[in-house]
C-alpha positions as CSV (number, residue, x, y, z in Angstrom):
1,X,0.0,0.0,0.0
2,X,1.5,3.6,-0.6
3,X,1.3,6.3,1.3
4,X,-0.9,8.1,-1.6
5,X,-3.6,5.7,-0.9
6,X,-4.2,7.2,2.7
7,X,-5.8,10.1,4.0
8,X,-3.5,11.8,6.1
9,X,-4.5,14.4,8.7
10,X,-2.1,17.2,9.3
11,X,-1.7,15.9,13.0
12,X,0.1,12.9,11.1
13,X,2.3,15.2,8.8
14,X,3.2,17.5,11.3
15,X,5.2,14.9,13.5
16,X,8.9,14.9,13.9
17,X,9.3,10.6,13.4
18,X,13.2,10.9,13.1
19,X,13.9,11.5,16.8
20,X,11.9,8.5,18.3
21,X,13.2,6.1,20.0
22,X,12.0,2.9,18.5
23,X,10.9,0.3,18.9
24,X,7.5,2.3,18.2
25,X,4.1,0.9,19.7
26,X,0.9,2.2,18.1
27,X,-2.2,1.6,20.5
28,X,-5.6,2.5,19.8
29,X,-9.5,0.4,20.0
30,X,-10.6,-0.9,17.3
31,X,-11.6,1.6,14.3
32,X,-9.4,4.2,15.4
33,X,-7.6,4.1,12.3
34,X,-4.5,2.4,14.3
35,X,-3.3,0.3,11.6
36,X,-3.7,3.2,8.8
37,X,-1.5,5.4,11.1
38,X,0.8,2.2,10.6
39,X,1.4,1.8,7.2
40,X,1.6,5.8,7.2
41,X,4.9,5.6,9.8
42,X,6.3,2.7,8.1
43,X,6.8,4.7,4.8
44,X,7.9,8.0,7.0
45,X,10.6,5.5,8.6
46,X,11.8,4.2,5.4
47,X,12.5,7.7,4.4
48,X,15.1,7.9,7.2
49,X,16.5,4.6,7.8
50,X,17.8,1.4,5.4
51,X,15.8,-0.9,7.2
52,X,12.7,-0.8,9.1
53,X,10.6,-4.0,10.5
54,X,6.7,-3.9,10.6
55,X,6.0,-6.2,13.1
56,X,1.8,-6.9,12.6
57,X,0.3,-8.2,16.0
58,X,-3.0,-7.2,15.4
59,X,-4.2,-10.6,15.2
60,X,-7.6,-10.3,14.5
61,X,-7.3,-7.8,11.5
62,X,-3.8,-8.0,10.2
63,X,-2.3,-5.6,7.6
64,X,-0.5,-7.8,5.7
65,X,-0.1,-11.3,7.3
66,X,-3.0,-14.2,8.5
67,X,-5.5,-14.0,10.8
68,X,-4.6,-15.5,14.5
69,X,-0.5,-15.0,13.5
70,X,2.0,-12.6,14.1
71,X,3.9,-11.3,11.2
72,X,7.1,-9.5,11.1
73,X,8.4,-8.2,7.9
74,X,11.9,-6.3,6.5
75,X,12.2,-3.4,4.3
76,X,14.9,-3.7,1.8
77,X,16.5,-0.2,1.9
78,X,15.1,3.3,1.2
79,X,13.7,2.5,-2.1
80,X,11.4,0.1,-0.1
81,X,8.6,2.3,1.1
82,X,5.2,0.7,-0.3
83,X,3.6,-1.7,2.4
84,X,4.2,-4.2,2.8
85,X,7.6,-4.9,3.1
86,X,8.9,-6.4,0.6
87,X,11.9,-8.6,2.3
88,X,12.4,-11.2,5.0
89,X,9.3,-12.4,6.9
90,X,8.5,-14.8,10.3
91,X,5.7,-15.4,11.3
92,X,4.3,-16.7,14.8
93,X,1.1,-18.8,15.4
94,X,-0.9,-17.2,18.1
95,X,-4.4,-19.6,17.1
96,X,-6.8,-17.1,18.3
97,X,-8.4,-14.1,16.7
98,X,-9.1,-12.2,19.6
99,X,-5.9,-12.2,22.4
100,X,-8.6,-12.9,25.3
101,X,-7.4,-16.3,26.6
102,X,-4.5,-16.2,24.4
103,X,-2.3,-13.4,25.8
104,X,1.1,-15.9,26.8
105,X,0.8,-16.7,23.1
106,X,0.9,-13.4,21.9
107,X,3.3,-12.4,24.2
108,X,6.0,-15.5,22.8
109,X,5.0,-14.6,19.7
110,X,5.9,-11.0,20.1
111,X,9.8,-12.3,22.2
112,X,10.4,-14.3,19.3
113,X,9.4,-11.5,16.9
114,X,12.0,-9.4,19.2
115,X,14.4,-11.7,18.6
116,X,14.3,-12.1,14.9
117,X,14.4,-8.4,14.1
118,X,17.4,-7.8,16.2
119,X,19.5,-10.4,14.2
120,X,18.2,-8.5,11.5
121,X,20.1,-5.3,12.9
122,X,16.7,-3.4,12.0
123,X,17.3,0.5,12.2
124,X,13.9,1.0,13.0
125,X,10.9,-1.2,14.8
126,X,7.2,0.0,14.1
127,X,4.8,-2.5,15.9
128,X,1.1,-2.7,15.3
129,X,-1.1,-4.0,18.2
130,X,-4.6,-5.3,18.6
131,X,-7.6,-3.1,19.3
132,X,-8.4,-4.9,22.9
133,X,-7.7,-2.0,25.2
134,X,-10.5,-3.1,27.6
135,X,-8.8,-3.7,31.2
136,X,-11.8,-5.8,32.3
137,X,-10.5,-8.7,29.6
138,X,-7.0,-7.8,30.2
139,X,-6.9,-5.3,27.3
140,X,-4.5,-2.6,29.9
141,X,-2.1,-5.8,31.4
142,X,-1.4,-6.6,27.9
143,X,0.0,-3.3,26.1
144,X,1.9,-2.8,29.8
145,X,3.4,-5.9,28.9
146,X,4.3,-5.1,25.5
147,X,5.8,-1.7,26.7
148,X,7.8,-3.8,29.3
149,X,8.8,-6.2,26.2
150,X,10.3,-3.7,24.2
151,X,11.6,-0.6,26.5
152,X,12.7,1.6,25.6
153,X,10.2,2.9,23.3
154,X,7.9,5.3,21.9
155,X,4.3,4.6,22.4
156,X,1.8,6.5,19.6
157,X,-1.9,6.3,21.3
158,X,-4.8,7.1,19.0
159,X,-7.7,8.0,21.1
160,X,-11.4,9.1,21.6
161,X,-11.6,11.2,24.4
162,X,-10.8,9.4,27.7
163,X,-11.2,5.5,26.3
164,X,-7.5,5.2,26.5
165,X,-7.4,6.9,30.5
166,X,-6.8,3.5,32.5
167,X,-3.6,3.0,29.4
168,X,-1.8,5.6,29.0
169,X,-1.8,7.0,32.6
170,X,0.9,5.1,34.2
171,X,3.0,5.7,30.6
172,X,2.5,9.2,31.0
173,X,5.4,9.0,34.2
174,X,7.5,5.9,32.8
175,X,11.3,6.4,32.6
176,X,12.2,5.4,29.0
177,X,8.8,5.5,27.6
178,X,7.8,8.2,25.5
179,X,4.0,8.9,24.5
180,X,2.5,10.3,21.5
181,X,-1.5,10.8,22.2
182,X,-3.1,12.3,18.7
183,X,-6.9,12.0,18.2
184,X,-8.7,9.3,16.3
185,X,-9.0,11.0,12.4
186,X,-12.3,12.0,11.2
187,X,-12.2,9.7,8.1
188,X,-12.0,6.7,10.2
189,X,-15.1,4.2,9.4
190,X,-16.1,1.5,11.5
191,X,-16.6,-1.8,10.4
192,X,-19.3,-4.4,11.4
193,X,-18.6,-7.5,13.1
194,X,-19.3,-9.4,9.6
195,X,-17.6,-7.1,7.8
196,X,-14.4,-8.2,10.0
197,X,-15.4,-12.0,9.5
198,X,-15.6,-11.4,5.9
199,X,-12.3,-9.8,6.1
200,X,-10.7,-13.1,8.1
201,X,-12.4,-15.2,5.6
202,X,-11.0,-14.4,2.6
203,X,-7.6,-14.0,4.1
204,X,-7.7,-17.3,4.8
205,X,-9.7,-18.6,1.6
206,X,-7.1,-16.7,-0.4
207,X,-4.0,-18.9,1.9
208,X,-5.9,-22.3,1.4
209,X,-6.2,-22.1,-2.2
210,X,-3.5,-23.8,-3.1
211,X,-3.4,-26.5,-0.1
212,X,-3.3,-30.1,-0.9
213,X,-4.3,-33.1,1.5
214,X,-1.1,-34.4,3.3
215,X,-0.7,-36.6,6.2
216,X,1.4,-36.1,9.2
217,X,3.1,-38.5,11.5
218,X,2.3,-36.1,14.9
219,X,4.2,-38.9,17.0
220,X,7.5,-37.8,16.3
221,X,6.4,-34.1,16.7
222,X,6.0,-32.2,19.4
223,X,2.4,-31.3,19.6
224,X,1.1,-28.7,21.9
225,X,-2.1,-28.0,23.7
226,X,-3.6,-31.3,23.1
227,X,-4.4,-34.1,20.1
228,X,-8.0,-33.4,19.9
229,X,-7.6,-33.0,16.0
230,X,-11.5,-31.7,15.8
231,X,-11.9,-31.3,11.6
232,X,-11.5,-27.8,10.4
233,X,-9.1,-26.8,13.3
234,X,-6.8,-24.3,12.7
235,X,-3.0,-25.7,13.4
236,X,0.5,-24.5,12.8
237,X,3.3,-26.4,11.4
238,X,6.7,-25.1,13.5
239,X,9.9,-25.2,12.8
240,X,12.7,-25.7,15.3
241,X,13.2,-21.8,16.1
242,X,9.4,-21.5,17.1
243,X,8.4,-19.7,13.6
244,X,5.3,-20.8,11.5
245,X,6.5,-23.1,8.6
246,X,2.6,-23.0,7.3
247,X,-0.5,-23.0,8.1
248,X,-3.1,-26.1,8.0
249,X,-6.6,-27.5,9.0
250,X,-7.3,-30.7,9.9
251,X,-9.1,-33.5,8.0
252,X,-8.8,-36.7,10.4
253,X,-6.4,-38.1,12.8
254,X,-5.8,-41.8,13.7
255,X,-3.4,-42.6,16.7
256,X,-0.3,-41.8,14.5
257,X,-0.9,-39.5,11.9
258,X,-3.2,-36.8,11.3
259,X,-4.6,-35.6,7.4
260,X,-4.0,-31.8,6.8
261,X,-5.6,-29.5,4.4
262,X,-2.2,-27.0,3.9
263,X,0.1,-25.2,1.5
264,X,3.0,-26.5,3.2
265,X,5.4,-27.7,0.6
266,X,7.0,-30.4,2.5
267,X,10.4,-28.7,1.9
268,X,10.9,-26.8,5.1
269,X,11.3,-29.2,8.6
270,X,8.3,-29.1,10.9
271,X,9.2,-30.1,14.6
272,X,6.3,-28.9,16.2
273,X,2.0,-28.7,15.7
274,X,1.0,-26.1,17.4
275,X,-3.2,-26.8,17.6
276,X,-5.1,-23.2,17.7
277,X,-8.8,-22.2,19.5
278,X,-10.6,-22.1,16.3
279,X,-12.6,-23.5,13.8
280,X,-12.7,-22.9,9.5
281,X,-15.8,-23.9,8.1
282,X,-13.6,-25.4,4.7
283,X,-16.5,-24.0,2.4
284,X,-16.9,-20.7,3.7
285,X,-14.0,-20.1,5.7
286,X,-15.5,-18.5,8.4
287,X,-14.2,-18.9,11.4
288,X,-15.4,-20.0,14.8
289,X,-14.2,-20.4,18.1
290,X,-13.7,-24.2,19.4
């Protein structure tokens, strides 16, 4: 996506991106125009640096990766600036579209995401977060976390009003942390719940295309929460640093092997399934959780 594609609010163009610390956290409920703002810094940090990492964790609604996975991804120098990044990718399987009940995945998802883009000797970190921001479900523990993950940091909040209070006011006094509050942009237009299923649906409809029917011999894998292989889960195929080789849903299991529906080509070395909390209907590809 280029930047010419966006409406951009003078609030946007008016700030000074070369002196933030990054990594750089953008926070903000859903339809708050959080992951526009995104794309909008990625191609203002690509004017300044040679390489710049877009790390997607808004699971539900990603940018550029697959619902219920975290997806880093690597400019390629200067001349890089559409989204997405056009280089090296990872991605991480968290197996939930929502990250109530599944913030320790998100969280490892997020270290190993850390991990990957400091090898990568990244001169600048933009990461895009989820919408939850509601500290009855955990929405408050979780950004703190993230902040905690990758201090120091600059935190952009986009905001209504006061929905962010609970967030932003212990960031507002902590040492390293520096916050950005701008209001949510007129233009924004919320979406309906089907209109975000929809969305999810043909993300994955478009990944499944070209799957093919393979089995798996799980008893020489590490396989993690459990072998209930329900039909139509949503698994992940791991290799041994923790990234997501591909993904896959499940046909049918016996007591040694289990049938996937997945693009995986065979050529990269699984050593772990990693069973997700949902369900893809294989006609419509709506999803559902277990």
């Amino acid at each position: 996506m280029n930047q010419n594609d966006i409406v951009i609010p003078e609030t946007w163009r008016a700030l000074d991106v070369a002196g933030w610390h990054s990594p750089i956290l953008i926070f903000g409920s859903s339809d708050s125009g959080k992951s526009t703002f995104a794309r909008y810094l990625y191609g203002r940090l690509t004017a300044h640096y040679d390489k710049v990492a877009f790390v997607d964790a808004d699971i539900g609604q990603s940018s550029f990766g697959l619902p219920a996975t975290i997806v880093a991804g690597m400019s390629q120098g200067q001349a890089d600036r559409d989204f997405p990044p056009g280089g090296m990718r990872r991605m991480c399987f968290v197996g939930s579209n929502t990250p109530v009940g599944a913030m320790p995945s998100v969280l490892m998802g997020l270290y190993r995401m850390k991990r990957f883009v400091l090898r990568q000797k990244a001169d600048a970190v933009l990461i895009d977060t989820s919408g939850l921001i509601d500290p009855l479900h955990g929405g408050a523990d979780l950004k703190w976390a993230k902040v905690e993950l990758f201090r120091p940091c600059t935190v952009v909040a986009l905001a209504r009003e006061q929905e962010l209070e609970p967030l932003l006011s212990p960031l507002r006094h902590l040492p390293d942390v520096t916050l950005i509050e701008l209001p949510v942009c007129d233009a924004v237009r919320p979406r309906t719940t089907e209109e975000r299923r929809a969305y999810r649906a043909a993300c994955y409809r478009a990944y499944f295309a070209s799957a093919q029917r393979l089995p798996l011999v799980y008893r020489q894998l590490a396989v993690f929460p459990d072998q209930a292989f329900t039909p139509g889960r949503l698994v992940a195929l791991e290799g041994r640093a923790g990234f997501t080789v591909a993904l896959a849903l499940v046909e049918s299991a016996n007591d040694v092997a289990v049938w996937l529906c997945t693009p995986w080509d065979e050529k990269a070395q699984v050593a772990t399934l990693r069973l997700g909390n949902l369900r893809i209907d294989m006609e419509t590809y709506q999803d559902a959780r277990l």
